[in-house]
Structures are given as C-alpha cells and as structure tokens.
C-alpha positions as CSV (number, residue, x, y, z in Angstrom):
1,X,79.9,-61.2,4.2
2,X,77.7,-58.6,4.9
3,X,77.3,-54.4,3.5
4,X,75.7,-51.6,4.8
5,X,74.6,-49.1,2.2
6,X,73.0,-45.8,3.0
7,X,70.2,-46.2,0.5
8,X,66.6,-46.5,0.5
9,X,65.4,-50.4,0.2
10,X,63.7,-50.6,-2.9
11,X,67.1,-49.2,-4.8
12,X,69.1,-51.3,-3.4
13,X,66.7,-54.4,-4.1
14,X,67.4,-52.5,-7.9
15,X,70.8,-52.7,-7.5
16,X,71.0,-56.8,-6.5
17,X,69.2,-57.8,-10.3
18,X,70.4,-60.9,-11.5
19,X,72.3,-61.7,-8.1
20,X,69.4,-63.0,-5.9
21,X,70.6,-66.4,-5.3
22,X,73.6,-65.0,-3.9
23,X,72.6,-62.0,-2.3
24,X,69.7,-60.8,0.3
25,X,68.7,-58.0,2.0
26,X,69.6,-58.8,5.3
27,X,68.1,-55.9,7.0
28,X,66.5,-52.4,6.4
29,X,67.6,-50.2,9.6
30,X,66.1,-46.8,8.4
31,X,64.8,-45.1,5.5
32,X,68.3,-44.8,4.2
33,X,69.9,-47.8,6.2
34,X,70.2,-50.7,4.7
35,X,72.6,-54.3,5.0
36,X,73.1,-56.7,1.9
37,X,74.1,-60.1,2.8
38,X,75.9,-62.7,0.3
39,X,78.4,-64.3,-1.6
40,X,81.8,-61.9,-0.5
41,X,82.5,-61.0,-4.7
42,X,78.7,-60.6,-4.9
43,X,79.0,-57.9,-2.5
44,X,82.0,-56.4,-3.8
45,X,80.0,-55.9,-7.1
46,X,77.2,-54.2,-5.4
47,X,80.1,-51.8,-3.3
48,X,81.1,-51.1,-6.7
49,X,78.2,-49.8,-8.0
50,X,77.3,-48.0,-4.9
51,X,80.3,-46.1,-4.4
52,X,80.6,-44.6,-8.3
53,X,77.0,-43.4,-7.5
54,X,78.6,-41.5,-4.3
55,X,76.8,-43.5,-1.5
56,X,78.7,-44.3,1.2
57,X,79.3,-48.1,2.0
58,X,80.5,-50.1,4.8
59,X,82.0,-53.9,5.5
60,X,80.4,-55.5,8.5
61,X,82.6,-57.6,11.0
62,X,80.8,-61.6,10.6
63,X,80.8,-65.1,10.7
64,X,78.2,-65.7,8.5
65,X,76.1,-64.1,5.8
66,X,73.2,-64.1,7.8
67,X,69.7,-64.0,6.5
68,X,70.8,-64.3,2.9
69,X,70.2,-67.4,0.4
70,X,73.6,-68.3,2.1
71,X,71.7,-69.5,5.2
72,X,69.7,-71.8,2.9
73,X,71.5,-75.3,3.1
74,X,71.5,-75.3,7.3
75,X,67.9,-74.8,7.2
76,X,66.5,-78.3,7.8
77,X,68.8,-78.8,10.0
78,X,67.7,-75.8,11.9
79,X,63.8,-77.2,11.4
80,X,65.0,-80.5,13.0
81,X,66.6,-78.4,15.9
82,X,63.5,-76.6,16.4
83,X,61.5,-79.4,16.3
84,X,62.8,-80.3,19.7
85,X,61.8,-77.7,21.6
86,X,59.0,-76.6,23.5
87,X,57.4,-73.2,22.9
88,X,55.1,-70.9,24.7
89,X,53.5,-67.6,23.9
90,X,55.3,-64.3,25.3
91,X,54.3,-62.8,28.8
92,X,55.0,-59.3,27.5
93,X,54.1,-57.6,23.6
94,X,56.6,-58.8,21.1
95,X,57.2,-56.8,17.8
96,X,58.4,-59.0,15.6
97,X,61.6,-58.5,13.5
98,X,60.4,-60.2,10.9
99,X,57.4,-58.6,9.8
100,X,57.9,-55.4,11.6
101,X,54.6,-56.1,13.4
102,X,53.2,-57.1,16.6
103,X,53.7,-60.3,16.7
104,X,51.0,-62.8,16.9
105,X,51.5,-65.1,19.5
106,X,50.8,-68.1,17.8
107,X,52.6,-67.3,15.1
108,X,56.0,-66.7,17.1
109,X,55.5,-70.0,18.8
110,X,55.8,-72.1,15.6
111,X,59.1,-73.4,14.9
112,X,58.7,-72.2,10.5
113,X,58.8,-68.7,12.3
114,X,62.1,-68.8,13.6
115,X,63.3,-71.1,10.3
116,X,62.4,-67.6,8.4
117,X,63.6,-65.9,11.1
118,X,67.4,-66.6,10.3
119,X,66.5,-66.5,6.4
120,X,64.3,-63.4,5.7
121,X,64.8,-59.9,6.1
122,X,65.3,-58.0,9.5
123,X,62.6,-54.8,9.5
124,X,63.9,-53.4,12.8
125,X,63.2,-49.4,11.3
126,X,59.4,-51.3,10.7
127,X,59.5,-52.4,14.3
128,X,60.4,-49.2,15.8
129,X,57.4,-47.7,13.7
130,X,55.2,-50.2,15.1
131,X,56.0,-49.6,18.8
132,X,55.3,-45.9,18.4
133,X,52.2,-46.7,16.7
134,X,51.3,-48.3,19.8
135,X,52.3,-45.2,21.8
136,X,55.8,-46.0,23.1
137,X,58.0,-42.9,23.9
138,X,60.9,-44.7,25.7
139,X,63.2,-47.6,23.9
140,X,66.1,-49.1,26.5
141,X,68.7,-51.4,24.6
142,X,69.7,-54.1,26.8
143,X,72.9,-55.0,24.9
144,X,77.2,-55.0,25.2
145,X,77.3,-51.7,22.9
146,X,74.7,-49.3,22.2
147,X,74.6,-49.8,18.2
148,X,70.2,-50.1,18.4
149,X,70.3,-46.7,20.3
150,X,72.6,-45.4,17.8
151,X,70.2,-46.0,14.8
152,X,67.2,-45.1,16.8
153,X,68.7,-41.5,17.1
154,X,67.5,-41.6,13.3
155,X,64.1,-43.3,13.5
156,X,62.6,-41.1,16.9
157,X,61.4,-37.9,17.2
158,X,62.5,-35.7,19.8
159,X,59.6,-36.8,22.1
160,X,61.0,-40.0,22.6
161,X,63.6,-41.6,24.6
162,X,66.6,-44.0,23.9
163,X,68.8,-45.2,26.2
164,X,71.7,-47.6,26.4
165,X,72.7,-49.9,29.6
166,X,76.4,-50.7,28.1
167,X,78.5,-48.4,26.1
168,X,81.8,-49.4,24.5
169,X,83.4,-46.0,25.9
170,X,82.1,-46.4,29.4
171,X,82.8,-49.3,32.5
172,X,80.1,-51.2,32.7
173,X,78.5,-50.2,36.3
174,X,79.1,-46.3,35.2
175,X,76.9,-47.4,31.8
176,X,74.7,-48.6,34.0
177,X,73.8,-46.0,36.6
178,X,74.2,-43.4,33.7
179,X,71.2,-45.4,32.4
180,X,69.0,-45.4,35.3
181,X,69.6,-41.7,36.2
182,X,69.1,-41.2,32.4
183,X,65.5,-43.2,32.9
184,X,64.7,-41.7,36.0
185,X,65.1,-38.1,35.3
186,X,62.8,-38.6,32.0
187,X,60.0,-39.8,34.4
188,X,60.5,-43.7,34.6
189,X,60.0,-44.8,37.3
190,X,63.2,-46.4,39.6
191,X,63.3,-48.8,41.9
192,X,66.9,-47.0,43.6
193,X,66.3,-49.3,47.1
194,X,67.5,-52.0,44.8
195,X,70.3,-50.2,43.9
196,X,71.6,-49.1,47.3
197,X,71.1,-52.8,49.6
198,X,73.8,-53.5,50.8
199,X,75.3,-49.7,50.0
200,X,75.1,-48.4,54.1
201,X,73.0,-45.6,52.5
202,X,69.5,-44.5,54.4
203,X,66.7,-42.1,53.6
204,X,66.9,-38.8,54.7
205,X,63.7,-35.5,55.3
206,X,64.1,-33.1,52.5
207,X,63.1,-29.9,54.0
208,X,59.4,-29.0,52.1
209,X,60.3,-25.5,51.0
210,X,62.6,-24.5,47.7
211,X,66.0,-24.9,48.2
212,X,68.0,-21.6,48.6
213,X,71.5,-21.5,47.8
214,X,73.3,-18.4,46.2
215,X,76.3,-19.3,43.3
216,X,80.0,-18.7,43.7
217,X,81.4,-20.6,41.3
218,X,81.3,-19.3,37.3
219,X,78.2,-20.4,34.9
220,X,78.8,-23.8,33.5
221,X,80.6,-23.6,30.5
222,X,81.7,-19.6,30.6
223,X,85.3,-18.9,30.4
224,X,86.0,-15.9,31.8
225,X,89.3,-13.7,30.3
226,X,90.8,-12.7,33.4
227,X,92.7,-9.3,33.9
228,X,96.3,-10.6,33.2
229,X,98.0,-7.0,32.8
230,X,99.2,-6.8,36.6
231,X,101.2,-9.8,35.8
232,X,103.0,-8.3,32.8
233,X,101.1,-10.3,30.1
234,X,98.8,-9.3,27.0
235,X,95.5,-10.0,26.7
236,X,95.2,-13.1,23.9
237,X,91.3,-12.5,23.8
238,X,90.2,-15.5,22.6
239,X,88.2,-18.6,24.1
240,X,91.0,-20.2,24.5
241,X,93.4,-18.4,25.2
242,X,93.8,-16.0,28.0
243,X,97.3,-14.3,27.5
244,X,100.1,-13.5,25.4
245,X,103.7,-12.5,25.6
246,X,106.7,-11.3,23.6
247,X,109.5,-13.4,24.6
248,X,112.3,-10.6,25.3
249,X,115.5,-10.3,23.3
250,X,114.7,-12.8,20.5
251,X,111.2,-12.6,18.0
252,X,109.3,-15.0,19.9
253,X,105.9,-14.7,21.5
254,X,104.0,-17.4,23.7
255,X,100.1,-17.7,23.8
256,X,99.0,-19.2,27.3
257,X,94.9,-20.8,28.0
258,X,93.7,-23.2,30.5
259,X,91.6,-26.2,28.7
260,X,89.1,-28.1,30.9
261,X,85.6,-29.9,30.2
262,X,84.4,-27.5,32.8
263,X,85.1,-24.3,31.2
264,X,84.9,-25.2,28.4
265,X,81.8,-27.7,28.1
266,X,81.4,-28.2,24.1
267,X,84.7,-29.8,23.9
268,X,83.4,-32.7,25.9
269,X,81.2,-33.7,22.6
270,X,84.0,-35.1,21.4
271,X,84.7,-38.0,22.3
272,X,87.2,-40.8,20.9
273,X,88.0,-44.2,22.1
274,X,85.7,-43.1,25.2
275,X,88.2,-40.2,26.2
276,X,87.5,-36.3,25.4
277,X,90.3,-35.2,23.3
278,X,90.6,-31.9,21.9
279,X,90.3,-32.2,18.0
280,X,92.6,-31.2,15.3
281,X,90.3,-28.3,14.6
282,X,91.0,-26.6,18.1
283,X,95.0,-27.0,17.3
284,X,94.3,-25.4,13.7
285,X,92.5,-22.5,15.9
286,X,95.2,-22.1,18.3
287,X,97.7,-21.8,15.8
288,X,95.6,-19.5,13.6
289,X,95.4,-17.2,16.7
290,X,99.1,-17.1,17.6
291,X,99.1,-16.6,14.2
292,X,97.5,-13.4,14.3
293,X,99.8,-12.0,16.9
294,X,102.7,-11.1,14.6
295,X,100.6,-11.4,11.2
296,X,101.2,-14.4,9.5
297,X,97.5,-15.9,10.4
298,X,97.8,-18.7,7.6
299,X,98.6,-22.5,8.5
300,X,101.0,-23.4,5.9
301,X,100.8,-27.1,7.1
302,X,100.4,-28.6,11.0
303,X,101.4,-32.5,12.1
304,X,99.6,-33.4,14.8
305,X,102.4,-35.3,17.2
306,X,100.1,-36.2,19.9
307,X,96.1,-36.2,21.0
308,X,95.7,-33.5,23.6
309,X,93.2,-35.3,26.3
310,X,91.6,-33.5,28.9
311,X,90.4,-35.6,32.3
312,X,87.6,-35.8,34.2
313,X,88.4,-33.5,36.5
314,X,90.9,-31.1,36.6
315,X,92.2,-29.1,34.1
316,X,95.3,-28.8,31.1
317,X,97.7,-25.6,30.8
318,X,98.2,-24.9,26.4
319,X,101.3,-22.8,25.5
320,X,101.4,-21.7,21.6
321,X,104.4,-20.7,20.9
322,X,105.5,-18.8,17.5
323,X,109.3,-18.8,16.7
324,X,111.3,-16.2,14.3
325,X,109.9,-14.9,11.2
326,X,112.5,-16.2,7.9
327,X,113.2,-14.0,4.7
328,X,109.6,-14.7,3.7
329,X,107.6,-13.8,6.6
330,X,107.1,-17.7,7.4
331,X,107.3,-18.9,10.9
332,X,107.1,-22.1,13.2
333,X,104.2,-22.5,15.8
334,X,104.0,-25.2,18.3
335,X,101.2,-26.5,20.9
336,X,102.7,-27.6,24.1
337,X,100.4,-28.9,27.2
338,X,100.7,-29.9,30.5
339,X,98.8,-31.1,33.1
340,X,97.3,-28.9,36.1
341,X,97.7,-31.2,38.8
342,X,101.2,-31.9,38.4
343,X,103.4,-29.0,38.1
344,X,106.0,-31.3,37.7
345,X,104.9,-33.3,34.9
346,X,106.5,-32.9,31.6
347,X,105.1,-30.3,28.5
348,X,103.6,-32.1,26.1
349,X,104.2,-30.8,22.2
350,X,100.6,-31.8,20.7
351,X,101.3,-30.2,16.7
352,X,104.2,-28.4,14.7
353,X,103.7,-26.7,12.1
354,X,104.0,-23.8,9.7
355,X,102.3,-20.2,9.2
356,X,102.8,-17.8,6.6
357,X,101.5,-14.5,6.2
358,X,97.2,-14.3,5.0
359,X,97.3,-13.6,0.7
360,X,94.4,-12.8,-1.4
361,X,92.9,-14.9,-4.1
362,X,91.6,-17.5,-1.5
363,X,89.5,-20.5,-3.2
364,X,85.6,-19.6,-3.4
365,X,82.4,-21.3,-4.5
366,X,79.9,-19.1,-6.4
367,X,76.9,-21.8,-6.9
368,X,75.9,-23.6,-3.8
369,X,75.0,-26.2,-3.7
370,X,77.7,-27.4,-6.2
371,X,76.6,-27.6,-9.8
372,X,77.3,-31.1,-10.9
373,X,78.5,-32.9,-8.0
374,X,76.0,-35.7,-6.4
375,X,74.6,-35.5,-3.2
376,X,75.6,-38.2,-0.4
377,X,72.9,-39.3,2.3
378,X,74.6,-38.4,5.5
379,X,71.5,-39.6,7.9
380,X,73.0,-42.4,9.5
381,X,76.7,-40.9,9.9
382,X,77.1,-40.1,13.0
383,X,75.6,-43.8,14.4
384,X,78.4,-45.2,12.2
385,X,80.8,-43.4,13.9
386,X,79.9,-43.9,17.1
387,X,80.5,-47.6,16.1
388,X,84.1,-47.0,15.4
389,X,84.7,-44.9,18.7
390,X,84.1,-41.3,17.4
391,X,81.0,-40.6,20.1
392,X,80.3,-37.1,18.6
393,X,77.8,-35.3,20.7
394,X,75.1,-32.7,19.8
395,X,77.7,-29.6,19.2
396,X,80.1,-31.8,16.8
397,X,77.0,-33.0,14.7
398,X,77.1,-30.5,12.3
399,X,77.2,-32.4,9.7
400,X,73.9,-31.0,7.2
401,X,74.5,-32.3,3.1
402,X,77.3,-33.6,1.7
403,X,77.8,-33.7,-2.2
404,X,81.0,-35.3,-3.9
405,X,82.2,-34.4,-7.5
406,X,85.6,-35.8,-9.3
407,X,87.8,-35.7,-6.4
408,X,86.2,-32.4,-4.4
409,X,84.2,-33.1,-1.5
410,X,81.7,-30.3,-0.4
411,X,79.8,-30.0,3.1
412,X,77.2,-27.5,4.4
413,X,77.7,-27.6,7.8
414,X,75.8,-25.6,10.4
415,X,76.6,-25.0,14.7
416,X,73.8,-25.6,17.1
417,X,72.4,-22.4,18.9
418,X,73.7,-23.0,22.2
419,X,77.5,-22.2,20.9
420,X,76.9,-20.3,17.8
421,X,76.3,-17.3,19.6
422,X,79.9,-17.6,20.6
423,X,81.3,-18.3,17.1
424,X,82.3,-15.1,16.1
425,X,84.8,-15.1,19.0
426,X,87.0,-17.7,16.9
427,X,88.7,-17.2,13.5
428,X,86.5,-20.6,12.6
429,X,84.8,-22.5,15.8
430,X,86.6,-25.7,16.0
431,X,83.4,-27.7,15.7
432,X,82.6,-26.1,12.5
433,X,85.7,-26.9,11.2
434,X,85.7,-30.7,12.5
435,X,82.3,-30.6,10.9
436,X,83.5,-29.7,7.6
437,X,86.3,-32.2,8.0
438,X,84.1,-35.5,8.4
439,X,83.6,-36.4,4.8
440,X,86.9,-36.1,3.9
441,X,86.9,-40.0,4.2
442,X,85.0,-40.1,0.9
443,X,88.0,-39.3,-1.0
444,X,89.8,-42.0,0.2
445,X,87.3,-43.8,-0.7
C-alpha cells in the first residue's frame, strides 16, 4: 500500500525508525507532501502515529507498493528486462525524478537508472524547483486527470502557469480547448490552423481601430434587487433573494430569488463531481434569512434532501418557505427549486428543517488561536480534494490554519477581496461558512 502524509520529509523519515525494510519513502510532493510506501500493517502503524499528532493522512488507490523495499525481489528481473533494450539520449531537457535534477543524458540512458528508478524515491517538488531554476514559468500536464497540476498550485508562485489537458470533471475535447485557450491567452504561442482543418472555418480582417461597443446587459456577477412592490411583494434584500410574501389567511410567508452562475458568479467555484451545485452553506443562509422575516433567525437543525445544481446556462427559481410558529416560537422552513426553462417541471424541495427564535449565551472563543490544541498543515488540502471531485475554486479556498484539540476542531478562515466586500450583505457568506466546514472531516477521523 501506499500513505500520503502532510508532513515535511525528514519527520516522516523520523517516524519510519526501525521499519526500513518494510517501508520507503516513495515520494516527497511538497514541503509538506509526502507518500510512504510498504508493508499494508507497516503503514497502518505509521497512520497511527500520524493521526494522534493531528496530521492528516490519506490511503492511496495501488497495485503495488511502488518504490519501497517491496519492489526489491523483481529487481533483477527488471535488470534482465532492461538489458534488452536499446537506449538513446533525450531530444528535449529531462529533469529527472529521481534526483530532482537535470538529468544527465548519459546517466538516463543506463539501464541501473531506471532499476533505481522503480526503487528510490520520487523528488517531483525537487524537480519542479529545478525547472524554475532554469527559468520555466509554464508547466502543462499531459495526463487523464490533473493530479500534477493540483500539487503544483502548491510549489509555483503566482508568476507561473499550470495547466491541465484532461480533467476528471470535464469531456475530454472541452479539457482540451480549455487548455489551449488557457495557454494561449497567457502568451504561448498556438498553432489554432491545426485546430480548425477540416472545421469549414476561414480567416477573417479585424478592423485596425479599438472595438466600440456600448453594454446592455448587467456587470458580470451583480445581482440586481429589482423593484418588486408593483407586483404586491416585499423586498427580501438579500443576494439571494429578491422578494418576500405573507401568505394570506394562515402564518406563512414565502421568500422568492433566481440562482444562476451568471448572476451569481462565486457560486460557480464550487464544483462537485464536475457540476456546480449550490453548497449546504447557501441553504443554511436561505433559511437563516427566511428566518429573519418572522424572528426566529436560528437553524435548530436542516437535512439536506437533495443537491440543488445549477446549469450551464440558464437559470433556477428558489422559494423558502416558513410554516406556523408552535407554542415555543419554533417553526418549519423548506428550500424548494425549479428550473427556469421549464415552467412545467416539478419543485424541487432541496432541505427541511427547523428554526427557533435567536437566544443569548452563544459559544465564544476568547484566546485565538486555541490554547492547547495542535495545529494541522492544511497546504495541500484543497489538491486532495480536487482528487475526490470537490474542485473548489479561488472564492471557496478559504481555508487559512486549522488546529484540532480532544474532539473540537478550530479554522481561521478568511474570503478573497473580490467578494468580501459583499459579505456584510449575508447573515454569514456561504463560502465562509463552507470554509469553516472543511475540516470537520478530522473528527471523523
């Protein structure tokens, strides 16, 4: 098997004492990404050890315990393979994978190299380092996934570029062209005749001076509250909501919004199983809101039935609707959808749930960070969960410091500028609250 462990090499070399002939470090990744490989209750010894120290830990999916001591008894074997084949030197710069360095041609073209190869240590984060030693500012993965773009995102500095030609969450020609427009709007040159033989398409004069066009549609992103009054309907004020309504002869009252990655473009950052679905935190938000209608603006509990998805294109109607008030002031809320283009199509209820009316005495935290608790190295999170089909983009990476203690988890979490000036419109921004919500995991764990 094989374990990932967000640690720095040398302490997890520390941590494999006494269990070398079972266990390698198969690769170091980053400064704080690191993969053991080995004998299966080897490694569960070493998850062991990591986990009470509050690092986060993670099985890889293999057939082998590659580049371990595991490898050892197929290695003349592999020699006699090699033996048998011709090599040459490399007509482009290699960096080699196994010492992290330019490789020397010579070197490379020896068959011992590739015997170590499948044995020794992989030192891609040294290789990366190399290549921008050497003054490279643009890494492409040519790959099924994207996992090497993933960990670069940890390894570059913002003046450099990775891109991905296949994506788990994206068809593969789509991946592709996303790729090339990627390239080609960073100044790589494009070869796009290539891409268009055969196409029917044809070069055409741009005129030579600036294009002038006037706007009529709204600003990317901007949700404007229309006035709803003339209709007979309250103002919900709120991003996303538009209106609100007391539902006549009972004690009711309905929330309306339109939801679409147009008008609202930060909810497109998250992205699950290559679909943008609106997270758990936006429900909580709604409801907190309806909440605040008839002043019971605390979520007792909410059961999320069903993901709310928005397309492509297009957009998704949201009604929050809050039933009777009880003895106690507690009341039911519900988040019903349905889609624009088909006025037909059925409502959708998305979460059920419970609010109560706001009390006093809620938790607080005095010392920050937490006295006592350890802290958790949450550099390579997000790659991981791209891995596992939660593509969080820029304004869903809040994630700052994470520190566990007993069975408490605590998160400083942070928004990017471009929404945080909008913040203040919500009761908490849903991707602050998502934020806070990753490293619930770590309990579990």
């Amino acid at each position: 098997g094989m374990l990932a462990v967000a640690a720095d090499e040398a302490a997890v070399a520390e941590s494999l004492a006494g269990m070398t002939d079972r266990l390698g470090i198969a690769a170091v990744n980053g400064p704080t990404a690191v993969v053991v490989s080995g004998a299966v209750e080897a490694l569960d010894e070493v998850e062991r050890v990591w986990r009470e120290r509050g690092v986060r830990t993670r099985r890889l999916t293999v057939s082998h315990a590659f580049h371990s001591p595991l490898m050892e008894p197929m290695l003349d074997e592999f020699r006699a393979v090699l033996a048998g084949l011709t090599f040459r030197a490399p007509l482009l710069p290699v960096v080699s994978n196994l010492t992290g360095a330019l490789a020397d041609p010579q070197e490379i073209t020896r068959a011992e190299y590739w015997v170590r190869h499948v044995r020794e240590t992989v030192r891609y984060a040294d290789g990366i380092a190399a290549l921008r030693a050497t003054g490279v500012d643009t890494f492409l993965e040519i790959g099924p996934q994207s996992v090497l773009t993933a960990m670069n995102a940890d390894l570059l500095a913002e003046d450099a570029l990775a891109v991905a030609v296949q994506r788990r969450d994206r068809p593969a020609p789509q991946a592709l062209l996303h790729a090339l427009a990627d390239l080609h709007v960073h100044g790589v040159p494009v070869t796009w005749t290539q891409w268009f033989t055969d196409a029917g398409a044809a070069r055409v004069d741009l005129p030579t001076y600036a294009f002038q066009h006037q706007r009529y549609w709204l600003g990317a992103g901007q949700a404007h509250a229309a006035d709803v009054s003339g209709a007979g309907l309250g103002v919900a004020g709120h991003p996303l909501l538009g209106a609100a309504v007391s539902v006549a002869g009972v004690d009711m009252v309905v929330l309306t919004g339109r939801l679409s990655v147009s008008t609202h473009v930060w909810l497109a950052d998250h992205v699950v199983s290559g679909v943008v679905v609106v997270p758990g935190a936006a429900l909580v938000e709604l409801a907190v809101r309806a909440g605040d209608e008839v002043g019971a603006s605390r979520v007792r509990e909410l059961t999320v039935a069903a993901p709310l998805v928005l397309p492509e294109a297009g957009a998704v109607r949201v009604q929050v609707r809050v039933g009777a008030a009880d003895e106690t002031g507690v009341r039911v809320v519900a988040v019903h959808s349905q889609s624009e283009g088909d006025p037909e199509a059925d409502w959708v209820r998305h979460a059920e749930g419970v609010l109560e009316p706001a009390s006093a005495g809620e938790p607080s935290l005095r010392e920050w960070p937490p006295v006592g608790a350890s802290e958790v190295d949450v550099s390579g999170w997000y790659p991981v969960l791209a891995e596992h089909g939660l593509a969080y983009g820029p304004v869903f990476r809040g994630l700052r410091r994470v520190w566990t203690g007993g069975d408490e988890v605590f998160a400083e979490v942070a928004l990017p500028d471009e929404v945080a000036t909008e913040a203040a419109r919500f009761g908490v921004h849903p991707a602050l609250l998502d934020a806070a919500l990753h490293p619930i995991g770590l309990l579990a764990g």
